[in-house]
N, C-alpha and C positions, 0 to 999 in steps of 0.2 A: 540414596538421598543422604547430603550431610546435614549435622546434627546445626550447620550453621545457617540450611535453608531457613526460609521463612516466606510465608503467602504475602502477597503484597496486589497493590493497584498501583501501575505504571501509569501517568497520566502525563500527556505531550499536548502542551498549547499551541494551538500553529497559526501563523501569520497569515497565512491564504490558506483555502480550502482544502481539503483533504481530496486525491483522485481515487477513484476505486479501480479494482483490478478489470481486465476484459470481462472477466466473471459476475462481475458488480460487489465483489467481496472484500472487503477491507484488509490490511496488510497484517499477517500472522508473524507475532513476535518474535520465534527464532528464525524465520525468517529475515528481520532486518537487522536480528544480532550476528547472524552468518555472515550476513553481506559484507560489514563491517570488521568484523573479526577476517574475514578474506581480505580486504584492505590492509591490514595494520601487518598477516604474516605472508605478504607477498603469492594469493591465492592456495597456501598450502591447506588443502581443505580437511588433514586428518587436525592437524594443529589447532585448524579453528574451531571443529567440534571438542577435540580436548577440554576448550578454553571456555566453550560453550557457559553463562554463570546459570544457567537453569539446572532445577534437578530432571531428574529422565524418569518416566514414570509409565511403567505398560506399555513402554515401547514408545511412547516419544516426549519430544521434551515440554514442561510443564510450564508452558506458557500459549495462553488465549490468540485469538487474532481481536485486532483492533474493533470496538465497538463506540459509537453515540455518546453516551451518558445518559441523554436527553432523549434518547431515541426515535423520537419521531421528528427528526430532521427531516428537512426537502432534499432531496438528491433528485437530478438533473443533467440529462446529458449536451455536454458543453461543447462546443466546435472551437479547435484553436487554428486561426491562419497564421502561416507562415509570408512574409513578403519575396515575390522574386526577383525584383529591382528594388534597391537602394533607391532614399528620397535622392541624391544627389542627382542620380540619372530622370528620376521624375523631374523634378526644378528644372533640368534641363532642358528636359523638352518643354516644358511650359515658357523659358526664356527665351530659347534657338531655332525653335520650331513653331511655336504661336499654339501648342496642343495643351487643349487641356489633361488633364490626368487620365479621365474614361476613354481620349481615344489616341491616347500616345500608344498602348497594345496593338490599336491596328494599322498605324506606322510602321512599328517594329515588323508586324508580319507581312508586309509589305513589301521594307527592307530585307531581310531576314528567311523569309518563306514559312516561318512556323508561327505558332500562338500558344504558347503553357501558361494555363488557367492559375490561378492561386491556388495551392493545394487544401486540405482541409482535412483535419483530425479531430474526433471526436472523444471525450474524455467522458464518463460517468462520475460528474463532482459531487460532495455533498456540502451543503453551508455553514455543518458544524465545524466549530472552531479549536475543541479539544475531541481528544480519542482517548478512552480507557484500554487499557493491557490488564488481565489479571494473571497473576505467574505465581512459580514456587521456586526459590534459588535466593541468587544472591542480587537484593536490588541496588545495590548501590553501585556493582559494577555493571548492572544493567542500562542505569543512568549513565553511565561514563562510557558504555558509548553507543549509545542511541548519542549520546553530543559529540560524536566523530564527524558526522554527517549534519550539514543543516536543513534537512528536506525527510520524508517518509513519503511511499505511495509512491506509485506511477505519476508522468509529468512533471519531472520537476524542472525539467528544461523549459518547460512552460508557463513554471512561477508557481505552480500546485505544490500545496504540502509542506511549505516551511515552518520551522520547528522555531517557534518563540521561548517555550522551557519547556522541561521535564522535569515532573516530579514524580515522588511515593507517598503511597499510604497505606501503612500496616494494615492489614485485613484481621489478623488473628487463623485459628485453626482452621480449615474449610475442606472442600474435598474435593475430587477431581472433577463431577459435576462443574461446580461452580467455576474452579480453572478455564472450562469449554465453553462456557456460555455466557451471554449478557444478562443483563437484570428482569429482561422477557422471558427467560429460557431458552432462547434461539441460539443453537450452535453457532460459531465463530471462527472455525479452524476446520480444516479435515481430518476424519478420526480411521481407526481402522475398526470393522465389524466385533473385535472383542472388547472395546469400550461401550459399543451401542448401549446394553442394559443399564450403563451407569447412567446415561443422556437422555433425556426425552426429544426422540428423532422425529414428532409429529410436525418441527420447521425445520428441517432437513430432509437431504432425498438420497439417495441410492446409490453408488454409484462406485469407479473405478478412480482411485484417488491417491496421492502421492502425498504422505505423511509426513517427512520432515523435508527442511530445506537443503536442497534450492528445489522449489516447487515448480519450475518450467524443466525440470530433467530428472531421471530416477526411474525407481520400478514402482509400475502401479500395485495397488492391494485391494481388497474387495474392502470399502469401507460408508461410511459416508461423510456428504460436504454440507457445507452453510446455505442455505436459499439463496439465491445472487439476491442485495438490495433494491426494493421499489424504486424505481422512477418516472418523472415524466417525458414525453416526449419520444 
């Protein structure tokens, strides 16, 4: 750890809703400083940990995953469609063809021999508007580039997650506790089995779990993870 770390609250104001992970778990900090830091040195991934501004702390790096503020947001799982005709091809058939919209598809299949439904994806949103980070490093290069990227979270092809500002806010002294969890106590990251005693894991579970990023590849470790977030539907 250097003597120039310091604890802080990362706070991102977003345009549109934040997407949660398949997990229902909100996005863990060095997670979205890797991804970024992989952009900027052409995917060399030893340089991007180098570059990493978090200190490392019992084996991984000292930064939260994204939480609420407010916590008790509505999260909701959201369908996004996709269109597989352009209006132009619609309008047309409404002009050339005398079809309305709902049955210009079974023309096509007609013509054609087939019918592809509109696809459909589901996204786990929530309607809060900002996300805390709490970390220990350097925040000022943290902010510079969290603002490489204009989006956080899964979806953002789909309009989820845009980043309006990033800010800090000095915390002062605190401890690695506090780094993992939100203002409920609820774990926010994946940890591994030798931090457990420091965390109260009675809103956490058990489990086989990959500790730093990139979190879709790596080796697993006996650790535990964050409860996927409530929702409806």
């Amino acid at each position: 750890m250097s003597a120039l770390d310091e604890y802080a609250v990362i706070r991102v104001m977003l345009k549109t809703p934040l997407a949660l992970g398949k997990t229902g778990v909100r996005p863990v900090l060095d997670s979205l400083l890797f991804q970024r830091l992989m952009l900027l040195y052409d995917a060399d991934g030893d340089r991007a940990r180098a570059d990493m501004p978090l200190a490392r702390l019992d084996g991984i790096w000292a930064g939260g995953g994204g939480f609420d503020p407010n916590i008790n947001r509505f999260v909701q799982r959201r369908p996004v469609y996709r269109k597989l005709m352009n209006d132009t091809l619609m309008d047309m058939a409404e002009d050339h063809l005398g079809l309305t919209r709902d049955r210009y598809v079974y023309k096509l299949t007609n013509l054609m021999g087939f019918y592809q439904p509109i696809t459909s994806n589901q996204y786990i949103v929530s309607d809060a508007l900002s996300v805390d980070f709490r970390m220990l490093g350097d925040p000022t290069a943290v902010i510079r580039l969290l603002e490489i990227e204009p989006y956080l979270g899964p979806g953002h092809s789909c309009g989820f997650g845009e980043i309006a500002q990033v800010s800090v806010a000095p915390a002062g002294a605190r401890d690695i506790a506090w780094l993992l969890t939100d203002p409920g106590r609820r774990l926010t990251r994946p940890i591994p089995d030798a931090l457990a005693p420091h965390i109260d894991t009675t809103l956490a579970w058990q489990d086989q779990v990959r500790i730093e990023a990139p979190y879709w590849m790596g080796d697993f470790t006996s650790g535990w993870r964050p409860r996927s977030v409530d929702y409806a539907g």
